[in-house]
C-alpha positions as CSV (number, residue, x, y, z in Angstrom):
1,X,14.5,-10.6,-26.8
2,X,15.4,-6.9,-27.5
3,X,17.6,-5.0,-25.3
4,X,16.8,-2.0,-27.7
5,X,14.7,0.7,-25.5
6,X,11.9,2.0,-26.9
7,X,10.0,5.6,-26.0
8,X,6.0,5.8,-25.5
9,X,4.2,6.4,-28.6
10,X,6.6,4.7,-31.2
11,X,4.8,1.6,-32.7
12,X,5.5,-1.7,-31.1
13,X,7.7,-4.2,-34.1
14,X,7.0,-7.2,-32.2
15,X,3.8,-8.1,-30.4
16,X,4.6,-9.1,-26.6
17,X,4.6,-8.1,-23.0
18,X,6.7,-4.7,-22.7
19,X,8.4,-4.1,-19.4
20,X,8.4,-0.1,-18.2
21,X,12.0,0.7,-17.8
22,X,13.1,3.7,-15.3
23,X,15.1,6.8,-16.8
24,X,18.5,5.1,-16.2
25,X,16.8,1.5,-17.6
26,X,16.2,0.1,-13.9
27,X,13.6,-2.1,-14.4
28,X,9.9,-1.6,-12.4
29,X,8.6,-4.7,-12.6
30,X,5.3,-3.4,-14.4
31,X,4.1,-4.7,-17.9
32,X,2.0,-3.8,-20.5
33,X,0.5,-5.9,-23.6
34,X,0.9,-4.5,-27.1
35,X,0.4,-5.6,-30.2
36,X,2.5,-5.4,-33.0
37,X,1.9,-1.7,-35.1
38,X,0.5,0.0,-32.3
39,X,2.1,2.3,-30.7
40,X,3.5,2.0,-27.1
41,X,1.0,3.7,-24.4
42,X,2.0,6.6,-22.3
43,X,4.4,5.5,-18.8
44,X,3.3,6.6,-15.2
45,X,6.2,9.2,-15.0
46,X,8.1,10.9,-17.5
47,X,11.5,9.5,-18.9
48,X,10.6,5.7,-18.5
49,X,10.8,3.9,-21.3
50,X,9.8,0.1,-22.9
51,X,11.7,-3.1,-23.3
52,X,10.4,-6.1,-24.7
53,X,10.8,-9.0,-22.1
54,X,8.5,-11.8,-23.4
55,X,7.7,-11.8,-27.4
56,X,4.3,-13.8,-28.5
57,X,4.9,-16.7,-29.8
58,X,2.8,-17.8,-33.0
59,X,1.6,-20.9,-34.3
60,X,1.1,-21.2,-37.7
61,X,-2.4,-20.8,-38.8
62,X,-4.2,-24.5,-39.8
């Protein structure tokens, strides 16, 4: 997992589940699914930002 922060609106690297991060990086317990190359939505409240707390896994396609 990333402990790098990320801000709304920059494009998710990683497809995953995204946990909304208070100013300070408290965490909020709220989630969002994004997939990888589009960009993170908008948070409820100014100055939150994204972590990535659960990547997808892939299987290989067969």
């Amino acid at each position: 997992m990333s402990d790098e922060l990320k801000k709304p609106g920059e494009i998710a690297q990683r497809s995953g589940q995204y946990e909304i991060t208070g100013p300070r990086g408290g965490r909020t317990g709220e989630e969002r699914t994004v997939t990888k190359g589009e960009p993170l939505p908008p948070t409820p409240q100014a100055g939150q930002l994204y972590k990535l707390v659960d990547p997808t896994k892939h299987k290989g396609s067969k």
